[in-house]
N, C-alpha and C positions, 0 to 999 in steps of 0.2 A: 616202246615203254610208255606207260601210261603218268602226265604228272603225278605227284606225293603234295596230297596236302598234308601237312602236320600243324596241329597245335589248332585245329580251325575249329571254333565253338558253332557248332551245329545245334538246332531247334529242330523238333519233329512238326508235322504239319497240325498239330492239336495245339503245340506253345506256339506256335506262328499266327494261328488263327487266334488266340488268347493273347497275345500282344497287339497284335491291330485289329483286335476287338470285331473281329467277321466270324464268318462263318468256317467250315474245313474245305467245307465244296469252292468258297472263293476262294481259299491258295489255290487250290488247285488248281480253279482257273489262269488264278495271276499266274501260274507255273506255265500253265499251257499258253497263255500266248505272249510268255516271254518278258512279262514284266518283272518278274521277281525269278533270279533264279534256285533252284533246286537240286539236290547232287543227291544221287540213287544210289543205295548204299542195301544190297541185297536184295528184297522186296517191296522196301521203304523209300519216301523220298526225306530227304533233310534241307532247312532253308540254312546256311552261313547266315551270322548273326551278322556281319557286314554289310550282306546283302541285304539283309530285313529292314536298319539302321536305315540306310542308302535310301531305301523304300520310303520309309517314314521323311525322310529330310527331304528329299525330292516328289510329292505323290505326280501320279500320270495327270493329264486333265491339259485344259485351254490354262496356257501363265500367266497369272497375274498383270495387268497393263492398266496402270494408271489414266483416267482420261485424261487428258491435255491436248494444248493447240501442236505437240508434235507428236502425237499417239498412234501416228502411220509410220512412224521413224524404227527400221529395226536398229539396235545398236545390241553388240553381244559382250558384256563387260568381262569376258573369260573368264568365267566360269564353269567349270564343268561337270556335269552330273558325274559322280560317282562311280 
C-alpha cells in the first residue's frame, strides 16, 4: 500500500517557480537533485508547500560562519533542517 497524504497543500511547478522568484526549468532542477522535493501526481509534478517553506528557511549553499578567533570550531547547536 501506498502512504495517503491528505490535506497536503500542494503548488504546481509554475507557483513554485513564482514564489522563489526562478525560473520552471530551476524547480526542476532543484527536484532533480533532491533539494526540494516533489510528488508526481499523474503527469505532473507538485511541490508540498512544507517543502517549499523549508526551502526558503533553510537555502543550500556554504553556512554562514562568523569570522572569529574560534571559526575553525564546529559546534552543532541542534538544530535541524526541516
Amino acid at each position: 500500500m501506498e502512504p495517503r497524504m491528505e490535506n497536503v497543500d500542494l503548488l504546481s511547478i509554475s507557483q513554485a517557480a513564482q514564489r522563489l522568484q526562478i525560473s520552471r526549468q530551476r524547480v526542476h532542477q532543484l527536484v532533480a537533485n533532491g533539494q526540494l522535493r516533489a510528488i508526481k501526481l499523474g503527469r505532473y509534478l507538485y511541490i508540498p508547500v512544507s517543502d517549499l517553506e523549508c526551502y526558503l528557511a533553510h537555502p543550500p549553499g556554504k553556512p554562514y560562519a562568523p569570522r572569529s578567533s574560534d571559526a575553525g570550531n564546529s559546534i552543532d547547536n541542534g538544530q535541524e533542517r526541516c
